[in-house]
C-alpha positions as CSV (number, residue, x, y, z in Angstrom):
1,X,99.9,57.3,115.4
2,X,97.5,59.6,117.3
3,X,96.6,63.2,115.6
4,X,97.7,66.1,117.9
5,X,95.9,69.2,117.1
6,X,97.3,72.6,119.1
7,X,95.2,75.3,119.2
8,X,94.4,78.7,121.0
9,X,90.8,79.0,119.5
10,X,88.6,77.1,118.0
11,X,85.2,78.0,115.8
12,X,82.9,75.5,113.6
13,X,81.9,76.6,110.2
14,X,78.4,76.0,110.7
15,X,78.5,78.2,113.6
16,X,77.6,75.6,116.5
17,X,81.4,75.8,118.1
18,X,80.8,71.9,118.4
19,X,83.0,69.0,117.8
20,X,81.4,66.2,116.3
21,X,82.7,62.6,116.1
22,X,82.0,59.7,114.6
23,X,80.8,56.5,116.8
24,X,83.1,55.1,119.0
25,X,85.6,58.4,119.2
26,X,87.4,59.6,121.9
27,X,88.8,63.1,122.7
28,X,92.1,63.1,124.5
29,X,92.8,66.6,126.1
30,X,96.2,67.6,126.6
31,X,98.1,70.9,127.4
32,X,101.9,71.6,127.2
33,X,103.5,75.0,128.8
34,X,104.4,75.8,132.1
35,X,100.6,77.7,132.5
36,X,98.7,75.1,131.0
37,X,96.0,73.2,131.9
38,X,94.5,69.7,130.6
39,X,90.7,70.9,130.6
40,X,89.1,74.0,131.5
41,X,85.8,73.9,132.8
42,X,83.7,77.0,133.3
43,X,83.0,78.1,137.2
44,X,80.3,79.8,138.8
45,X,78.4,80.1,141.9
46,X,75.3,78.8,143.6
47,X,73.7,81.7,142.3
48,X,75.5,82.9,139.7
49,X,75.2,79.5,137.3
50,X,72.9,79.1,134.4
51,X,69.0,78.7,135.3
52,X,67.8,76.7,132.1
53,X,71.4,75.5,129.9
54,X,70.8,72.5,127.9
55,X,71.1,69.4,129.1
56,X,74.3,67.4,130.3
57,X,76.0,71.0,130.5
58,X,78.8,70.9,132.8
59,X,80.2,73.4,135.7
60,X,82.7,73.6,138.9
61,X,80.6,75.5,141.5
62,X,82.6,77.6,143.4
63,X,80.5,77.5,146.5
64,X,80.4,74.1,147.1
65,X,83.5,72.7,145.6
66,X,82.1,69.9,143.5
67,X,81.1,69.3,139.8
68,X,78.0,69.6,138.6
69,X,75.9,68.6,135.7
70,X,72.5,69.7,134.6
71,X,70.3,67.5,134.1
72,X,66.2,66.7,134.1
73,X,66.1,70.4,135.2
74,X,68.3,70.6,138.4
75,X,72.0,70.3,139.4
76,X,73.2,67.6,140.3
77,X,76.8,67.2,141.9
78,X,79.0,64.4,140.1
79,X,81.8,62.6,141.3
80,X,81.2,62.7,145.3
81,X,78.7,59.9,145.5
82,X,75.2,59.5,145.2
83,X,72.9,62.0,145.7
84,X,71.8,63.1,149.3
85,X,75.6,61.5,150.4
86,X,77.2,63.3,152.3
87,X,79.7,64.6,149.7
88,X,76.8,64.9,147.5
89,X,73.9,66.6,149.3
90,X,70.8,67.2,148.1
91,X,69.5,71.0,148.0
92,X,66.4,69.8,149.2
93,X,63.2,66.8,149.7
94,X,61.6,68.1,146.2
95,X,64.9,67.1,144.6
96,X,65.1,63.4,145.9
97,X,61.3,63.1,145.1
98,X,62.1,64.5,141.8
99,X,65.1,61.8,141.2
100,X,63.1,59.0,142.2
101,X,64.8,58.0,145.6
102,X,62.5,56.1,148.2
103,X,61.8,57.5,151.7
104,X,64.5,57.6,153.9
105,X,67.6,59.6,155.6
106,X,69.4,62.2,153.3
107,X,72.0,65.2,153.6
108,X,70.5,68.5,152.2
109,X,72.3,71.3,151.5
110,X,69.8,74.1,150.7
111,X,71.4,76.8,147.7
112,X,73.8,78.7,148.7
113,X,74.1,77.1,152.0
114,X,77.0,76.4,153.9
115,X,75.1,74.2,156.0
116,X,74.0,70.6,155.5
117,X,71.9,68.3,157.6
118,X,70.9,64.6,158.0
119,X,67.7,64.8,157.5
120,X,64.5,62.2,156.9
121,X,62.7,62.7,153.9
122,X,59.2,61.4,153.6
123,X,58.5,60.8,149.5
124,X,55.8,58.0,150.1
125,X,52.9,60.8,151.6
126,X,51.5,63.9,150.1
127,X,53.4,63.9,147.0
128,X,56.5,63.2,148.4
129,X,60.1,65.8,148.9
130,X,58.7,66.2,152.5
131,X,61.3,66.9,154.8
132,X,61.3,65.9,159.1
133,X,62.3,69.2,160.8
134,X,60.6,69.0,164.2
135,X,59.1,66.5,165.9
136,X,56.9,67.4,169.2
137,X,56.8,65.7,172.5
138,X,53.7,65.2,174.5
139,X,55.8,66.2,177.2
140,X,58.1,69.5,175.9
141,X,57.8,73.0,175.0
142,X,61.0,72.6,172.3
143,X,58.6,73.1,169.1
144,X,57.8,76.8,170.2
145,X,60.3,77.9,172.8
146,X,63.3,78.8,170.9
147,X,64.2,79.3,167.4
148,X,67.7,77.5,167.2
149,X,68.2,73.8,166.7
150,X,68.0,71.5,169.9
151,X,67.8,68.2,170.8
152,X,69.1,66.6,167.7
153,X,70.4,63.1,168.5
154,X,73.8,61.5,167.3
155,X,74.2,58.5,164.9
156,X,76.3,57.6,161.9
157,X,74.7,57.6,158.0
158,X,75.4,54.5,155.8
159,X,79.1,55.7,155.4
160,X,80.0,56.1,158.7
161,X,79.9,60.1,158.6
162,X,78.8,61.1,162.0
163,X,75.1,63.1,161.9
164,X,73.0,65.0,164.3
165,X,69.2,64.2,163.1
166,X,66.0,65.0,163.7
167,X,64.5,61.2,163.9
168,X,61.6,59.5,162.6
169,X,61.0,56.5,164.3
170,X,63.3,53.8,165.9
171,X,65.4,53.5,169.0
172,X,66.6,57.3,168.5
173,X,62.4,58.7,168.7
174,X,60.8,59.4,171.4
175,X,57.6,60.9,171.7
176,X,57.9,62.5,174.9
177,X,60.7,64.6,174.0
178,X,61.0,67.0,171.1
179,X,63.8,67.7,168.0
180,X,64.0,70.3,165.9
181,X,66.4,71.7,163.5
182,X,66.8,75.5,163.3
183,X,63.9,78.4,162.0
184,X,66.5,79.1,159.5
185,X,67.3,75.7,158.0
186,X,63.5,75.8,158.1
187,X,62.8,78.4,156.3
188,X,65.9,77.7,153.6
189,X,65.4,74.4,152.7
190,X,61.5,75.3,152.0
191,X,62.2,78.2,150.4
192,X,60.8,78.4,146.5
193,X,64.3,80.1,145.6
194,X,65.9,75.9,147.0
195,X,63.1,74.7,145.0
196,X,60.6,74.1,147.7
197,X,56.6,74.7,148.1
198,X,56.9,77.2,151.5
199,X,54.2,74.3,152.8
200,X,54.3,72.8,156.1
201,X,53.0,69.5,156.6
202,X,51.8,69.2,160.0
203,X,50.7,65.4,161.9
204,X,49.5,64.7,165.3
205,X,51.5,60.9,164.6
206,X,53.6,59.0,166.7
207,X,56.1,56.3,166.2
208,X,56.4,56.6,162.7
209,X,53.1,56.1,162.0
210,X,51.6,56.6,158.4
211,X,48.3,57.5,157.4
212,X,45.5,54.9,158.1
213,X,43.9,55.3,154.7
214,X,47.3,55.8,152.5
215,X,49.6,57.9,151.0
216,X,47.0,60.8,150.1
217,X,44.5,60.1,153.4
218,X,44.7,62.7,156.2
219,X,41.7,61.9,158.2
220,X,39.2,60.4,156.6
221,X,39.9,56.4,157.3
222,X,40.0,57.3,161.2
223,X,42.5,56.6,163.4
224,X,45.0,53.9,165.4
225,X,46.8,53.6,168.4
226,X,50.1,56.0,166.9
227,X,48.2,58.0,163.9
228,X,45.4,60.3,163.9
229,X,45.5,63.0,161.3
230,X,47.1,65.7,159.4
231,X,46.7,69.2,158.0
232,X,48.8,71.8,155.9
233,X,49.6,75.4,156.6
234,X,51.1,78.1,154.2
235,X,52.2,81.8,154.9
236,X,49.7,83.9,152.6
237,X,53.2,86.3,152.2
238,X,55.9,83.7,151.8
239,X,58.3,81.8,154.9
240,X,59.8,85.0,155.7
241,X,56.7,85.0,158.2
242,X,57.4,81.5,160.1
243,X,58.6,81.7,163.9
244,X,58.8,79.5,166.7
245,X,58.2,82.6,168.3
246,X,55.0,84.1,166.6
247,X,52.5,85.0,169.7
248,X,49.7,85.9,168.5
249,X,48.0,89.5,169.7
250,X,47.5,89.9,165.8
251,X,50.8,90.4,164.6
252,X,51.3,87.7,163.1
253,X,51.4,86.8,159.2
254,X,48.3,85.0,158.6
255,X,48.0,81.7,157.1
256,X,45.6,80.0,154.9
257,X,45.3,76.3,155.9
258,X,44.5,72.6,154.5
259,X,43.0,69.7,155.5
260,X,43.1,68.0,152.6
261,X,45.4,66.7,149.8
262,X,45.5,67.4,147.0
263,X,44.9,70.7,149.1
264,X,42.1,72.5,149.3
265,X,42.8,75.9,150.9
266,X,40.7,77.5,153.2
267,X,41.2,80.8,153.7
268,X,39.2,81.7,157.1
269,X,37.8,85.4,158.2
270,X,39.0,88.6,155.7
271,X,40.8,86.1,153.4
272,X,43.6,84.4,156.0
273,X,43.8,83.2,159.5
274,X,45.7,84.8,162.2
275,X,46.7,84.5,165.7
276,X,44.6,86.8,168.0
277,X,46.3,86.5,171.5
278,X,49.6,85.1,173.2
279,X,48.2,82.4,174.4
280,X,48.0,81.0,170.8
281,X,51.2,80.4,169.0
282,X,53.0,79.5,165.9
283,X,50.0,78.0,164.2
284,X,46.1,77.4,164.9
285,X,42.9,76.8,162.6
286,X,40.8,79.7,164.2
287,X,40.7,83.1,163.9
288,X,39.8,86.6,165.3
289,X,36.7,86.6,166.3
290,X,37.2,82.7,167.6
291,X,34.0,81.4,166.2
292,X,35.9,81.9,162.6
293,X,37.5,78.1,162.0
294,X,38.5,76.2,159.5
295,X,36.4,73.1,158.2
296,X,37.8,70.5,160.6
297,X,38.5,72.6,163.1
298,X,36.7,70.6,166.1
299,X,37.7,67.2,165.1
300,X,41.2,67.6,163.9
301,X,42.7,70.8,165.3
302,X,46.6,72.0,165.1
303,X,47.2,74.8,168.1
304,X,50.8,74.3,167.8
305,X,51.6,76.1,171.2
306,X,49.1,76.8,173.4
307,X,51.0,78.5,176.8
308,X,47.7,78.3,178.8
309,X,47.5,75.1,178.8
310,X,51.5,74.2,179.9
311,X,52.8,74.3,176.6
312,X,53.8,70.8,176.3
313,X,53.0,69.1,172.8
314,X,50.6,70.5,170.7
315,X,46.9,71.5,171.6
316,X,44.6,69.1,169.7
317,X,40.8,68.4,169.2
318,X,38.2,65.2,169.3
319,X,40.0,63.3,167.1
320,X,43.6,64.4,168.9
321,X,45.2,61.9,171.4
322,X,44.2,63.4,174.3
323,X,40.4,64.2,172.5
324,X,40.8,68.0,172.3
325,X,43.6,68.9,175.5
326,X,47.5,69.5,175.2
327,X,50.4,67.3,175.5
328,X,49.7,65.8,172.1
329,X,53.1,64.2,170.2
330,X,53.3,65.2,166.6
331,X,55.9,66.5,163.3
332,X,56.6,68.8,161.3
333,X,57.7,68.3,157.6
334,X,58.4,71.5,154.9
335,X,58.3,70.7,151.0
C-alpha cells in the first residue's frame, strides 16, 4: 500500500530543500481540499524569469502561456511541439543554430513578443541563426519605401497552420518582386536582449543561391549565373538606428561594415560610415567625402536604395548583376 505524506511545508536537514529518491522512484502528487491544487509550478514573465537557474529548472510563463524548461542556457517551451512549431516558436535564428536544427522554415517569437512569424532560417552560412527578413527585387522599391511588412506570400507550414512568409527560393520567390517583414520584427528578433548579434547579413543572390566557395566564402571563389557576393553591416550604436527610411544628408547612424567572415570590420572615415545625401539610403560602403570606401567597395558594393537611379533593387558594383548599375535582386538576413 502506497505512503501518503500531507504536508503544508517541507525543509531538508541538510539544507538543500531537495527530495532525493532511490533508482527507479516515482513521486505521485496529490492535493485534497476544495482550494487545492495537484502541483504548483512557479510563474513568471518573459522578462521577469530567472537569467542563469540551474539546469532542467522548470516555469509557466505568463506571457506566452506555455511551459518552459531551462536548459543548455536558453528556454525552451515543453509540451507544444518541437521547437520553432508553431505552438513552440523559437525566440529567434541564434536559438535553432544553437539547438542544432538544419536550415529551413521556422516560427519565431522574439522575447516578449506577441508576435510570431514564419520565417526561413539560414544555419548552413556565416555561422548559422541567420534569419530571411527581406528579399529585394530587381524590379521594386519595397526594401526602402516603407517600414511595415508587405508582400509576404501565403502557404501552410508542415502542420497545416496557415503562414505569411518572407520566401527563399521555390515556386513562392521571385526575384523581380520584393518581401519583407516589418522594421520592428527586424529590429526585435536581432536585438542582443532576444539573443541576437544586431548584424545584418546582406547578398546580392538570387534563387536561393549559396555561396560559390562555401559556407564561410563571400566573394572570393567568383561568381554564377544566381550568386555573386555578400557583405555585413552593424549599427556602431545598436539597431535602434536601422530604417527603411534612413536618407542620408548625415543624419544617419553610421555603420561599420564587413566583407568578410569571420568579419573583419572596417570602420571607414572618423571611425564609421554614414550616409551623406538622400539620394543614398538605408545602407552604402562609402562615406562623406565619397572617395572614403570600404575595401571592396568597387567590386562588390551594397547601395541598398539608391532614388537616383529609380530605386528598383539594390545599387551594385563590377561584380553586381548588372556590373555596377541598379535593379540588382538580393536579401536580407539579421542574426
Amino acid at each position: 500500500m502506497a505512503s501518503i505524506l500531507r504536508l503544508d511545508q517541507l525543509q531538508s536537514l541538510d539544507g538543500s530543500n531537495a527530495i532525493q529518491l532511490t533508482s527507479g522512484g516515482n513521486i505521485n502528487v496529490q492535493a485534497t481540499g476544495s482550494f487545492a491544487t495537484n502541483l504548483q509550478l512557479p510563474n513568471w514573465t518573459t522578462a521577469g524569469r530567472p537569467s542563469a537557474p540551474p539546469n532542467g529548472s522548470l516555469g509557466v510563463n505568463t506571457d506566452t502561456g506555455f511551459v518552459e524548461v531551462y536548459t543548455a542556457g536558453t528556454w525552451i517551451n515543453i509540451g507544444g511541439g518541437a521547437l520553432g512549431t508553431y505552438n513552440n516558436p523559437a525566440t529567434s535564428g541564434n536559438q535553432l543554430n544553437s539547438a542544432g536544427y538544419e536550415t529551413g522554415y521556422y516560427w519565431i517569437q522574439p522575447s516578449g513578443s506577441l508576435d510570431k512569424k514564419y520565417c526561413y532560417v539560414d544555419n548552413t552560412n556565416y555561422g548559422g541563426g541567420w534569419v530571411l527578413v527581406q528579399t529585394v527585387g530587381s524590379g521594386t522599391g519595397y526594401h526602402s519605401d516603407r517600414t511595415n511588412e508587405f508582400n509576404l506570400v501565403t502557404t501552410t507550414d508542415k502542420d497545416g497552420n496557415v503562414a505569411q512568409t518572407v520566401p527563399f527560393s521555390g515556386e513562392l520567390y521571385s526575384s523581380a518582386n520584393g518581401n519583407r517583414f516589418s522594421d520592428d520584427f527586424v529590429k526585435t528578433v536581432g536585438a542582443a536582449a532576444n539573443g541576437g548579434e544586431e548584424v545584418f547579413n546582406l547578398r546580392m543572390a538570387r534563387n536561393g543561391a549559396q555561396p560559390k566557395g562555401g559556407p564561410n566564402d563571400t566573394w572570393q571563389a567568383g561568381t554564377n549565373a544566381d550568386w555573386r557576393y555578400a557583405a555585413f553591416v552593424r549599427y556602431d550604436n545598436g539597431l535602434s538606428g536601422y530604417s527603411s527610411n534612413n536618407n542620408g544628408g548625415g543624419t544617419n547612424p553610421p555603420i561599420d561594415i564587413s566583407h568578410y567572415y569571420p568579419y573583419q570590420w572596417e570602420t571607414g572615415g572618423s571611425g564609421h560610415f554614414v550616409l551623406f545625401n538622400s539620394n543614398y539610403r538605408v545602407f552604402d560602403m562609402h562615406s562623406n567625402p565619397s572617395s572614403i570606401q570600404s575595401s571592396r567597395y568597387s567590386q562588390n558594393r551594397f547601395l541598398w536604395s539608391y532614388p537616383g537611379a529609380g530605386a528598383a533593387g539594390i545599387y551594385g558594383a563590377s561584380d553586381s548583376f548588372n556590373g555596377g548599375g541598379g535593379g540588382n535582386p538580393g536579401y536580407m538576413f539579421i542574426r
